[in-house]
N, C-alpha and C positions, 0 to 999 in steps of 0.2 A: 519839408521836414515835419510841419506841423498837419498835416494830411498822413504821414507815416505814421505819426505816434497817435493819431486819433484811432486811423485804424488796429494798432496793435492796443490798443484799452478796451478797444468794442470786443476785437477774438476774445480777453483776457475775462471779460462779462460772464459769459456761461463756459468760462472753461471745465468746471467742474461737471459741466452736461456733456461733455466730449467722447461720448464712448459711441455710437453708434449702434443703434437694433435694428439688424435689417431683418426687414421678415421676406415671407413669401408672398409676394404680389400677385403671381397666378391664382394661388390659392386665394388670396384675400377678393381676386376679381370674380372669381368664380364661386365664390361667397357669397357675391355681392349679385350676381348674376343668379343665383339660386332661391336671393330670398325677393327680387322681381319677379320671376315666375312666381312662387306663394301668393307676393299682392297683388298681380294680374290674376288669380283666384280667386281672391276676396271679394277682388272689384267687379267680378261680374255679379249681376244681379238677370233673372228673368230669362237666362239663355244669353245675355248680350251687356256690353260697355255701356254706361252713360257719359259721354269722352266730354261731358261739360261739367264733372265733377270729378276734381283737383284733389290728389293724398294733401294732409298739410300735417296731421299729428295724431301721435298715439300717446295719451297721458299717463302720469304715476297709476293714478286712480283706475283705468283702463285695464292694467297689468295685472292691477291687484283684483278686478273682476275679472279676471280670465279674456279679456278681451287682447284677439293677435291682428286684428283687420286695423287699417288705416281709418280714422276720421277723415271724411271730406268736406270741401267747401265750394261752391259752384264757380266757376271761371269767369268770374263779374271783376269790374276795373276796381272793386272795394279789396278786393283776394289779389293781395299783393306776391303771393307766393304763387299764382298758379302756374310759372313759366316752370315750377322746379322740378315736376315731376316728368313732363315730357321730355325735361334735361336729360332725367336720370334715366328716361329709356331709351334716349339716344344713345348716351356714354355704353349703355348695356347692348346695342344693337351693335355697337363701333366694336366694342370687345368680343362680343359669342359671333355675332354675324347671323343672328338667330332671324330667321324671316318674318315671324310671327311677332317679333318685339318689335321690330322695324314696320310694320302696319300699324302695331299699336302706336308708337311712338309719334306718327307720321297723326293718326285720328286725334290724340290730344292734342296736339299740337295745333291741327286744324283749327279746333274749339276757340281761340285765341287770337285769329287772322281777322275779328272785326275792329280789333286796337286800330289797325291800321288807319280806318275813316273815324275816327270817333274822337269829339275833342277830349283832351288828355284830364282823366278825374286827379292823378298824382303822378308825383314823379318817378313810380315804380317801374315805366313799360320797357325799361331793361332786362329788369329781371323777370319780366311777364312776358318780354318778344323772342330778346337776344338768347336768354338760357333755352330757347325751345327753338324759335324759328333759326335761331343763329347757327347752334348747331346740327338740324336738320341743313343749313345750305353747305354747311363744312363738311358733310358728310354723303347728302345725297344731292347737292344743288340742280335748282330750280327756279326758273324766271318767277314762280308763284309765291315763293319764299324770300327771293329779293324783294319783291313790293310790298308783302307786307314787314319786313325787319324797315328798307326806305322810308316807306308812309307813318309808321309808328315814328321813327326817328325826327319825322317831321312835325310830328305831333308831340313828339315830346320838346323840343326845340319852341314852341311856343310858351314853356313858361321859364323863358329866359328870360330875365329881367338885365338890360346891360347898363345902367345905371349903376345896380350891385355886382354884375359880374357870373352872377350864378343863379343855375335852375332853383325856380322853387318849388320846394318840397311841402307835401300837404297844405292844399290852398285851403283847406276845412279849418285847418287851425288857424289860420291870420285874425280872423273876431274871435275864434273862441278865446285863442290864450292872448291877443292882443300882439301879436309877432306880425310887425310889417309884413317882412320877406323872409320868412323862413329857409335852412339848408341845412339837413340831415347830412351826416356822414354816408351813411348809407349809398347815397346820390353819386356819388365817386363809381359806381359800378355802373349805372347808364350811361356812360361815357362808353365807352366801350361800343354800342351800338352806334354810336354818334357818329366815332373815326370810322368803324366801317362801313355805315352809310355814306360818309363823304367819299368816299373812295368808288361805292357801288351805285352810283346815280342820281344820291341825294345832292341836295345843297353843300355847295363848295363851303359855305361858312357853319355847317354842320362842325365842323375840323375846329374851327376858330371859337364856339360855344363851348365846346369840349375842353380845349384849352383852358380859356379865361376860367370858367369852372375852375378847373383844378388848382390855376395860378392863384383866384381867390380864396381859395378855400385854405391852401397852403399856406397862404398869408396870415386868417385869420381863425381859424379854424382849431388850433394848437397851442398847448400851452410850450413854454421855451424849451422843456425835454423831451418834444417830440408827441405827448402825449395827447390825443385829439377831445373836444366834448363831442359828446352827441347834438346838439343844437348849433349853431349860428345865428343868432337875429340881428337884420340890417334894416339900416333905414333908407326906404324905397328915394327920397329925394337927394340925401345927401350920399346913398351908397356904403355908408361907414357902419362899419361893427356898431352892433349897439352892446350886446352880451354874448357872451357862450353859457349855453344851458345843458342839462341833460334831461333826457326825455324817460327813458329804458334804463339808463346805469343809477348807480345808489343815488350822487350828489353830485352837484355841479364841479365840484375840485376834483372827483376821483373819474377813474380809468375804465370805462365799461369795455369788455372782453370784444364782446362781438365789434364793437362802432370802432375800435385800436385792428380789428380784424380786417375791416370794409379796407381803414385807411392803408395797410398794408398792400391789401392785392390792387387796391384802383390808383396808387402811384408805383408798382409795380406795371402796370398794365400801360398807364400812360408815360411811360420811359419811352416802353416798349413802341409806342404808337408814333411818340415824338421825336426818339432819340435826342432828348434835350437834359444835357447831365443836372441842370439842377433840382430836375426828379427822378434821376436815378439817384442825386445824392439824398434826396430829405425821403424817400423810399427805404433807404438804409436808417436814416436817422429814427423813423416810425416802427419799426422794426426792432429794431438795438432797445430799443426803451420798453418793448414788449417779453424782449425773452429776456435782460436784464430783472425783468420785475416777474418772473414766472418761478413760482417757490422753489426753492431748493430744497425741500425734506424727504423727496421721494421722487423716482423715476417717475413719474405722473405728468404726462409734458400736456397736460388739459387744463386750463385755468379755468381760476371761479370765477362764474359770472361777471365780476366787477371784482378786479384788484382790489381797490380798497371796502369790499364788501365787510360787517359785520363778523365778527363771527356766531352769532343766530342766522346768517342766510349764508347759508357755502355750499350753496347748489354748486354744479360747474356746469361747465358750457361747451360740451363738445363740438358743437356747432362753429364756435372761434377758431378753433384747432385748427378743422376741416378747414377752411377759410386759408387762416396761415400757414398750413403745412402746403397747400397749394400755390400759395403764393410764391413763399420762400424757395420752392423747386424752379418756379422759373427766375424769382431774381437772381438765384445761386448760375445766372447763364449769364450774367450782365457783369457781375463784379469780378475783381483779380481771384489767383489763385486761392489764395489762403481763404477769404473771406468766404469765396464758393463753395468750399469744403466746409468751413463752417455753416453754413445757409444749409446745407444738403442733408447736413448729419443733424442739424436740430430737425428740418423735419420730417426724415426718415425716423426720430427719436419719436414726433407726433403721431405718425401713421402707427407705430408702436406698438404705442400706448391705446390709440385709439383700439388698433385691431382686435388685441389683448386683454382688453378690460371694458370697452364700451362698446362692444358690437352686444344686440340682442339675441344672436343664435337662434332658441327656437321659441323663444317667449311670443316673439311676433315679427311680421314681416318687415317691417325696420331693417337695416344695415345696423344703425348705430343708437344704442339708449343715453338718457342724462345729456340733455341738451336745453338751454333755457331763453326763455323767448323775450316775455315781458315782465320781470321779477317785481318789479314795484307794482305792476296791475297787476298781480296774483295772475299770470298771464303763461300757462305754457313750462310751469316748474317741473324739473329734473322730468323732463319728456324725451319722446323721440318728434323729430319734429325734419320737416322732407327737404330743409335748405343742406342741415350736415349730411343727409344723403347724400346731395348732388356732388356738394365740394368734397367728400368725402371719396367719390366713386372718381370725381376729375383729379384729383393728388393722388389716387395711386397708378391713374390712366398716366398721368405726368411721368410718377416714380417709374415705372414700365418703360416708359419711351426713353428716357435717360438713361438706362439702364442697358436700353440696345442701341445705344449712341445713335439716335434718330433727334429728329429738332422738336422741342418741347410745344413750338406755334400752333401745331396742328391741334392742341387740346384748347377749348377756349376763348 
């Protein structure tokens, strides 16, 4: 009974968001597929690619000098972003079936296969392997693209610490900021290479890393409404919390968008991996407590940067959206009726919004403007920046596949 009325106060949260905007997905993929071609334009230089220099952002400042080409940054283990781009010309290869995305997609991606032997500088080679090499094997697999997704997975599994329970994140910060064992939210999403390594040839305790990960994190990681910090610091002897800090969002008490975004899709993702309902259940609970707190004043299903942000900083964050509107299409496959229908229709409301109001058209090759990266380091304000690309292009690759009652696993 008291599971029944939990769930009927979560529907009753955003019931006033209950209307549904569906748009046109073809249209939106073929949007999105048009303005790849533009930046595979840009990006030539000299007659040809340099496939070891990664899109990462286009800033305010950019627009406002006429600038429509991508910033890049070289595909070094410091460019935490650079799995995102080859993401986005897979999802774009998966959709048009374009031969010439699919070489390109396949050459950057290349750029990235030394992770595999190289000891692990951070805890990002998730987002650096699995966004590129993971979806080239889902797509075009190859014994070449198993070993290096395997050998990064292995490489990243050395900064497990199991004392704490979980991978550490930025070993550069342990002296600077005096954080024993640090653990990013963020870190939730390398997980995901982990279980499918374990399954593709890796180590059988690749599976078991993964877990404890997530189990610690869930433990400590959160304040009691579900809402997560951005930091974790533990102590390497005794293993125990020491603080939750934020790193990226305003203040240690408040809600930063994107790091409430991570923890959405990477206990989403690890339901899916473990079928173990006590993360399907706190997957809903990290959720509820995001689209509960997402303003009510206006269809605008994009939050700022940081919930409890100022109001002298109300940048927003489309890049959160993209995150959880992708997310929430696959949880909306996991829970009962009602709930799924709810999950589906907030972010079909995301995809929306996004389409409609923060895609950049012909200003520049971007999908999506107004996305914010590191707002306390003056870091990446109201930009377009290449992570909301990706998850942008995979939630409506999702909404697509839902839509022609196919299984949503193939994306991701």
């Amino acid at each position: 009974m008291k599971k029944k009325v939990i769930i009927a106060l979560s529907l009753l949260v955003c019931a006033s968001y209950i209307s549904a905007q569906r748009i046109d997905v073809d249209k939106e993929l073929n949007y999105c597929h048009q303005q790849v071609q533009r930046a595979l334009d840009g990006l030539k230089t000299n007659g040809g690619w340099d496939y070891s220099q990664m899109p990462r952002n286009i800033l305010a400042q950019d627009l406002k000098n006429g600038k429509t080409k991508w910033n890049c940054r070289p595909s070094t283990p410091e460019e935490w972003c650079g799995g995102f781009w080859p993401g986005v010309l897979w999802y774009d290869y998966e959709f048009s079936g374009d031969a010439f995305v699919g070489r390109q997609a396949n050459n950057y991606t290349a750029s990235l296969a030394y992770l595999a032997d190289r000891e692990p500088y951070d805890h990002d080679l998730g987002f650096l392997v699995y966004c590129s090499f993971g979806n080239g094997m889902r797509i075009v697999p190859n014994a070449a693209y198993r070993d290096v997704i395997v050998g990064t997975a292995e490489q990243l599994a050395k900064l497990y610490n199991p004392t704490v329970g979980t991978i550490l994140s930025w070993p550069r910060e342990v002296k600077k900021q005096g954080w024993p064992h640090n653990t990013i939210m963020d870190n939730m999403i390398n997980l995901e290479m982990l279980f499918w390594a374990s399954r593709n040839g890796g180590s059988s305790n690749l599976y078991d890393v993964a877990v404890d990960h997530a189990t610690t994190t869930m433990n400590n990681h959160f304040r009691k409404d579900g809402s997560c910090y951005h930091v974790a610091v533990y102590d390497t002897i005794s293993g125990k919390l020491i603080k939750g800090v934020t790193h990226q969002g305003y203040a240690d008490h408040t809600m930063w968008a994107r790091g409430q975004s991570w923890a959405i899709y990477g206990y989403t993702m690890v339901y899916r991996e473990t079928r173990d309902p006590k993360f399907l259940s706190f997957a809903q609970k990290v959720t509820d407590i995001y689209l509960k707190r997402l303003p009510e004043r206006s269809n605008d299903w994009v939050p700022l940067w940081d919930f409890d942000a100022p109001d002298n900083m109300t940048s927003k964050d489309a890049s959160a959206a993209c995150v959880v509107a992708s997310a929430l299409l696959e949880l909306s496959c996991y829970v009962d009726s009602a709930k799924a229908a709810y999950y589906r229709d907030c972010a079909e409301n995301m995809l929306y919004s996004l389409s409609r109001n923060y895609q950049s058209g012909e200003q520049c090759v971007s999908f999506l403007l107004h996305s914010t990266g590191h707002h306390p380091a003056g870091s990446e304000i109201d930009a377009a920046i290449i992570y909301a690309d990706y998850y942008y292009y995979e939630a409506l690759l999702r909404l697509r596949r839902l839509r022609q009652g196919r299984p949503i696993l193939g994306i991701g």
